[in-house]
C-alpha positions as a Python dict, from the first residue, in 0.01 Angstrom:
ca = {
    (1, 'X'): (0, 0, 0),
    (2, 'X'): (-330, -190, 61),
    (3, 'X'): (-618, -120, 303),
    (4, 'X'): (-901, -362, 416),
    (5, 'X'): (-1191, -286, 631),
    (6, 'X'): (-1186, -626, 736),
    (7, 'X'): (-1073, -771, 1093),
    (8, 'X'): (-726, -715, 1150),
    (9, 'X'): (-668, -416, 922),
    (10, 'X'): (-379, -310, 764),
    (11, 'X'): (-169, -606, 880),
    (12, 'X'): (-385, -880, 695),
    (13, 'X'): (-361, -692, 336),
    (14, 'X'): (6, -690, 405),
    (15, 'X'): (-8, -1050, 412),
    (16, 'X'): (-312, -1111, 182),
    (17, 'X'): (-188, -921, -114),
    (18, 'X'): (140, -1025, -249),
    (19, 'X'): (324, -802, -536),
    (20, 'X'): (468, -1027, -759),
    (21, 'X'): (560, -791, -1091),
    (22, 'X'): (665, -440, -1125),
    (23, 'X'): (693, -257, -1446),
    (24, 'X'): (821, 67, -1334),
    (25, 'X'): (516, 345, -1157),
    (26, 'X'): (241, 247, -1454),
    (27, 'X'): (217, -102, -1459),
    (28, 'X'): (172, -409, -1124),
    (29, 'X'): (58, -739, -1040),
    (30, 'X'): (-15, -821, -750),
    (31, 'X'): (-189, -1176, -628),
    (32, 'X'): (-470, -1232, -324),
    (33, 'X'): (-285, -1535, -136),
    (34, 'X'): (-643, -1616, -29),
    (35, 'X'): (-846, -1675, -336),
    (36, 'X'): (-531, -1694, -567),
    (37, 'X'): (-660, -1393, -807),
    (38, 'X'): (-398, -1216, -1010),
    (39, 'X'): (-459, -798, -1026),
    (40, 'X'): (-306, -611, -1273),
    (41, 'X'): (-280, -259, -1130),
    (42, 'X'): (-217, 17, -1469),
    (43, 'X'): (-193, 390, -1352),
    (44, 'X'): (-153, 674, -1507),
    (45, 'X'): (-178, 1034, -1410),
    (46, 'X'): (-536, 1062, -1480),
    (47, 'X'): (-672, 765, -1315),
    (48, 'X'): (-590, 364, -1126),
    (49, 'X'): (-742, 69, -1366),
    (50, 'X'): (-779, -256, -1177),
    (51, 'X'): (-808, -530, -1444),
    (52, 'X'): (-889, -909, -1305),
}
C-alpha cells in the first residue's frame, strides 16, 4: 500500500498509483497516473529496490 504526505493522504495514492504487473511477492510495477512514470518495485528479504 502507498502513503503520501501530500493533501488528501492516503486516498490520493490510492488513486495516483496504479499496479499494473505482479510477479508473485519479489517483483511489481506499478504506474503514477499523474506524471505517467512506470516503477518497478523488486523485494527481497533483505531490502525494497525502486528502479525508474
Amino acid at each position: 500500500m502507498w502513503c503520501t504526505i501530500e493533501k488528501g493522504g492516503l486516498n490520493m495514492a490510492k488513486e495516483r498509483f496504479v499496479e499494473t504487473y505482479t510477479q508473485g511477492v519479489t517483483k511489481k510495477v506499478v504506474v503514477d497516473t499523474q506524471t505517467r512514470v512506470n516503477y518497478l518495485l523488486m523485494s527481497s528479504i533483505m531490502n525494497l529496490s525502486v528502479i525508474v
